[in-house]
Backbone as CSV, one residue per row, in Angstrom:
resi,resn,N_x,N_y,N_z,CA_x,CA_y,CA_z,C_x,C_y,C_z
1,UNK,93.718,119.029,100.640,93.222,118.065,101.609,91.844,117.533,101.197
2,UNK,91.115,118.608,100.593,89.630,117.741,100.714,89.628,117.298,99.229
3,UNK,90.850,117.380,98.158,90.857,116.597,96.909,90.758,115.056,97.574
4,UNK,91.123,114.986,98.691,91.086,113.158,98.915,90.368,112.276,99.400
5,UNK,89.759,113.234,100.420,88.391,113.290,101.083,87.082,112.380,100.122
6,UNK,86.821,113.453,99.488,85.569,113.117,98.614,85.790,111.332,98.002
7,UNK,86.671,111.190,96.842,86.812,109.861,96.447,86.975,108.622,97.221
8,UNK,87.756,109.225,98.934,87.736,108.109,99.882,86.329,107.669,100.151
9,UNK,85.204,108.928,100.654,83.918,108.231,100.954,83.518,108.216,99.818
10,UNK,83.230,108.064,98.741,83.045,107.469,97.667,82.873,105.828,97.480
11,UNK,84.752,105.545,97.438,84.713,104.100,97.862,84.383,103.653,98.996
12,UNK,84.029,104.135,100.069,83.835,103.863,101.540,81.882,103.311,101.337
13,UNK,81.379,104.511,100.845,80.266,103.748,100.855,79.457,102.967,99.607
14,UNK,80.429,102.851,98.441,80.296,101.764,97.718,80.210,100.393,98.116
15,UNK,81.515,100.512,98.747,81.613,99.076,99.648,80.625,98.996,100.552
16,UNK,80.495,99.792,101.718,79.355,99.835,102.825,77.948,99.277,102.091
17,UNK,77.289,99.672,101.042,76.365,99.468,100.497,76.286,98.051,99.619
18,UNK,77.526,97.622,99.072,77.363,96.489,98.437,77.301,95.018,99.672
19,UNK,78.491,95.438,100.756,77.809,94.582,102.206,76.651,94.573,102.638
20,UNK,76.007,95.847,102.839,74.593,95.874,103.197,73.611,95.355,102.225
21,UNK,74.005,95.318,101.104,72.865,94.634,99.907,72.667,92.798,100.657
22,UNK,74.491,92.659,100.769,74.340,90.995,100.825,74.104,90.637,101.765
23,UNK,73.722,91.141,102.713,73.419,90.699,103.988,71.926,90.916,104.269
24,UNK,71.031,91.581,103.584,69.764,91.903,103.718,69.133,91.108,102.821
25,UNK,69.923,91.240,101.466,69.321,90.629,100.119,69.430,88.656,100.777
26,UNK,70.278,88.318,101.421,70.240,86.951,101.053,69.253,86.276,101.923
27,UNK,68.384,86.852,102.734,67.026,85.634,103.270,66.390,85.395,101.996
28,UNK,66.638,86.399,101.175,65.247,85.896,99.295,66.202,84.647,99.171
29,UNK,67.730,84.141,99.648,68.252,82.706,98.714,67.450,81.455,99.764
30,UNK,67.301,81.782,100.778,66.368,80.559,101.628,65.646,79.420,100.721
31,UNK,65.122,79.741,99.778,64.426,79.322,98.901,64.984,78.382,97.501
32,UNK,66.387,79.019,97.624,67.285,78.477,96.277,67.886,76.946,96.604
33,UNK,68.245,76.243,95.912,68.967,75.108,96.277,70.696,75.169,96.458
34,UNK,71.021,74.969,97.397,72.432,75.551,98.171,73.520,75.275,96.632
35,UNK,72.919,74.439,95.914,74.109,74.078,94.787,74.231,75.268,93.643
36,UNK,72.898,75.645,93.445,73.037,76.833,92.299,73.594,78.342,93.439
37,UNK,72.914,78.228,94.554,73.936,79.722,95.438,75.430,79.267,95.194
38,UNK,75.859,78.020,95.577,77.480,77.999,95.284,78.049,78.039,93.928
39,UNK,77.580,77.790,93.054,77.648,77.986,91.262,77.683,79.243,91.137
40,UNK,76.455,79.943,91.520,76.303,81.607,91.296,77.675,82.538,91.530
41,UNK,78.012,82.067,93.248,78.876,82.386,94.267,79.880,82.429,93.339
42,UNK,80.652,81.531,92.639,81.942,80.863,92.068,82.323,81.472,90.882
43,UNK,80.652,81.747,90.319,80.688,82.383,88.894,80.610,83.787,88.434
44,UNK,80.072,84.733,89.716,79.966,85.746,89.921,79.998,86.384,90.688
45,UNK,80.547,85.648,91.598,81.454,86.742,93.036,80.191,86.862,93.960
46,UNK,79.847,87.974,94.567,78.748,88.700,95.305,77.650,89.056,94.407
47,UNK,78.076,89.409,92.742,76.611,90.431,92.289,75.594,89.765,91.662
48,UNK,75.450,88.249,91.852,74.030,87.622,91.477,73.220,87.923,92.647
49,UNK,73.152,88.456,93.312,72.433,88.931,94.959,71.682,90.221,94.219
50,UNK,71.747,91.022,93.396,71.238,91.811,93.044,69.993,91.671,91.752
51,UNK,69.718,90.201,91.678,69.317,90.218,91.112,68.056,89.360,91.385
52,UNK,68.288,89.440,92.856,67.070,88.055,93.806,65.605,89.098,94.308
53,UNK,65.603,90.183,94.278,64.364,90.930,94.375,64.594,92.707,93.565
54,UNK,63.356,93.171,93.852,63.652,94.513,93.145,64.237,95.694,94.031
55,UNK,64.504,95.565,95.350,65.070,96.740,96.429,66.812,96.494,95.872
56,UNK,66.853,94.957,95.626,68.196,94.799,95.457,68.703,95.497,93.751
57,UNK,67.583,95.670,92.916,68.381,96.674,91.737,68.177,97.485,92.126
58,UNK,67.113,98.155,93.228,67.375,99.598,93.313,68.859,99.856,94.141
59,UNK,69.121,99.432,94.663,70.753,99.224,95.215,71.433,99.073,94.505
60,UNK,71.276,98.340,93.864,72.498,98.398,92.189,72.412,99.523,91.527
61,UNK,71.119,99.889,91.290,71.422,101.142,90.237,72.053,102.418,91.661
62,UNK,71.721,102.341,92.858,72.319,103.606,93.535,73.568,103.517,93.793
63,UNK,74.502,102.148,93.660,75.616,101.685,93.794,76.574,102.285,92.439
64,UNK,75.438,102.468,91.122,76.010,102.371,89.642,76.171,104.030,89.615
65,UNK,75.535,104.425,90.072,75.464,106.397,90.246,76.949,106.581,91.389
66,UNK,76.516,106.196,92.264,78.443,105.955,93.097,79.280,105.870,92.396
67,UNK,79.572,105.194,91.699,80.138,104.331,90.912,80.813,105.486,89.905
68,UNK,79.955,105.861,89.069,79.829,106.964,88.002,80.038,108.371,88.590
69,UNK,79.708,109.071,89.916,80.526,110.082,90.570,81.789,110.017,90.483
70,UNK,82.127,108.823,91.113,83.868,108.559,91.521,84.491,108.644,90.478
71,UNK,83.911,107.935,88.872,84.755,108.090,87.884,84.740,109.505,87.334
72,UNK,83.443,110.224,87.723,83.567,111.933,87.029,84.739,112.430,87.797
73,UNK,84.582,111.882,89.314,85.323,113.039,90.407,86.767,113.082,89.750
74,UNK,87.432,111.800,89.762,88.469,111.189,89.291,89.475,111.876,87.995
75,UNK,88.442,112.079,86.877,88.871,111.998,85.560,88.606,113.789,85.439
């Protein structure tokens, strides 16, 4: 039972955390011109948001350690 456990919140708060990046991270796009956010948007999904201040790589890199558990837990 708890082999399934662990990897579910794993992905549970991968996701939780990559929502919470984009929703905090995007008042820094206020500033951008709406045409390069929709270019970005088109060209790279959600993860150019991580790259609009420095709280947002520290979220990336704690997202990239998630990330790298799940594949140890996994394999």
């Amino acid at each position: 039972m708890m082999d399934f456990i662990v990897p579910i919140l794993l992905v549970v708060a991968i996701v939780v955390l990559h929502i919470h990046t984009c929703f905090t991270e995007a008042v820094h796009l206020n500033k951008w011109r709406p045409w390069l956010i929709i270019l970005l948007l088109i060209l790279t999904g959600t993860w150019f948001i991580y790259f609009v201040s420095r709280t947002a790589l520290m979220k990336l890199g704690i997202q990239l350690v998630l990330i790298a558990g799940l594949v140890i837990y996994i394999s």
